[in-house]
C-alpha positions, 0 to 999 in steps of 0.5 A: 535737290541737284546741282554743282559747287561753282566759283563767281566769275563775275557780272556782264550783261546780255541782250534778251529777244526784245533788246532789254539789256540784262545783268548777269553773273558768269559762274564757273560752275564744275566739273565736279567730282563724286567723292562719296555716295550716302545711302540709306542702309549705311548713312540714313539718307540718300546723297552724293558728296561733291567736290571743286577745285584742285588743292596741293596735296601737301596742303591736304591732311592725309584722311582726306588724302585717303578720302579722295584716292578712294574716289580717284581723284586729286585732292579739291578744296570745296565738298558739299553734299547734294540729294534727289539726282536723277540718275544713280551715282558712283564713286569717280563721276564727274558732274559738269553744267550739262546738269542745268538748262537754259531758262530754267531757275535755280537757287544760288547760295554764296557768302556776302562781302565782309564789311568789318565792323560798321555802324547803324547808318551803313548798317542798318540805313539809320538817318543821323541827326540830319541836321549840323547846326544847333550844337549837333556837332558829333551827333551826325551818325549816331543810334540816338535813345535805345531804350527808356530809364526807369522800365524797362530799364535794360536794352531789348534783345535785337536791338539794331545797334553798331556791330559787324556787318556781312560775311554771311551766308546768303541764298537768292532764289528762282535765279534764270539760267540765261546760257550755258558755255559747255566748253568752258564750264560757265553757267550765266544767271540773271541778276546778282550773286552774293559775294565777292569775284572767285568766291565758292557759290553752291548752285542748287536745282530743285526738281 
């Protein structure tokens, strides 16, 4: 597995050869730098370390200072590893979206919106009661029954109940890379990225 850390831009749209209109993701996508090579001699496995974005120095803890002036580099704010390179890395090497190809697919893993605590109906797409006369007057967006009396008389595990919603880690599959803007280190992919604008997304090429 190849790739590069990116941050999400945000959405446009591009029109195909048949002139169909096409959502999109605009990702900045790089440059990023090699700050560290696993092997199997020292490590057990085979990968790179990559880093995104600048950081102050005065917000970097002095390891990770030491860390990144062995690569020579300046300190970055996002580090992830990556496998099965095609050719060999070194210490310093900056990896740009000359890695991907137009139309080919790729994985992107992003973390969704946080949307605090929610309840069963934005959660989990529960009706209510649907119905406001008859009483039902503070009844409209509750759960209703979640388990029998007697027996089992406790509440199954996975239960979908009121409870906080988003903020995970999401990955979409089999994204198409629809164009590559070299001089401005922006890959565009079809369709949604999970997660909100100037968010880290990881961009994952399997090949």
């Amino acid at each position: 597995m190849s790739g590069l850390l990116g941050k999400k831009i945000g959405m446009t749209s591009i029109y195909d050869e048949n002139g169909k209109n096409i959502p999109c993701t605009v990702i900045e996508a790089g440059p990023c730098v090699v700050t560290q090579v696993r092997t199997k001699e020292v490590d057990g496995y085979e990968a790179i370390q990559l880093a995104f974005e600048e950081k102050k120095e005065k917000h970097t803890t002095k390891a990770m200072q030491g860390h990144f002036a062995k690569a020579k580099t300046t300190p970055k704010r996002f580090l992830a590893e990556f496998s099965r390179f095609e050719e060999k890395k070194q210490f310093g090497d900056v990896l740009t979206v000359d890695v991907f190809n137009e139309g080919e697919y790729i994985d992107v893993v992003g973390t969704s919106k946080g949307k605090g605590f929610q309840g069963v109906v934005k959660r989990y797409n529960f009706k209510g009661v649907n119905d406001a006369t008859h009483g039902q007057h503070n009844r409209l967006r509750a759960p209703g029954s979640i388990g029998a009396s007697s027996y089992p008389s406790r509440v199954f595990k996975g239960m979908r109940m009121a409870g906080r919603t988003g903020g995970d880690r999401v990955k979409l599959i089999n994204l198409q890379v629809m164009k590559i803007i070299p001089e401005k280190n922006v890959v565009v992919v079809k369709g949604a990225v999970p997660g909100p604008n100037n968010s880290l997304v990881i961009l994952e090429r399997w090949s």
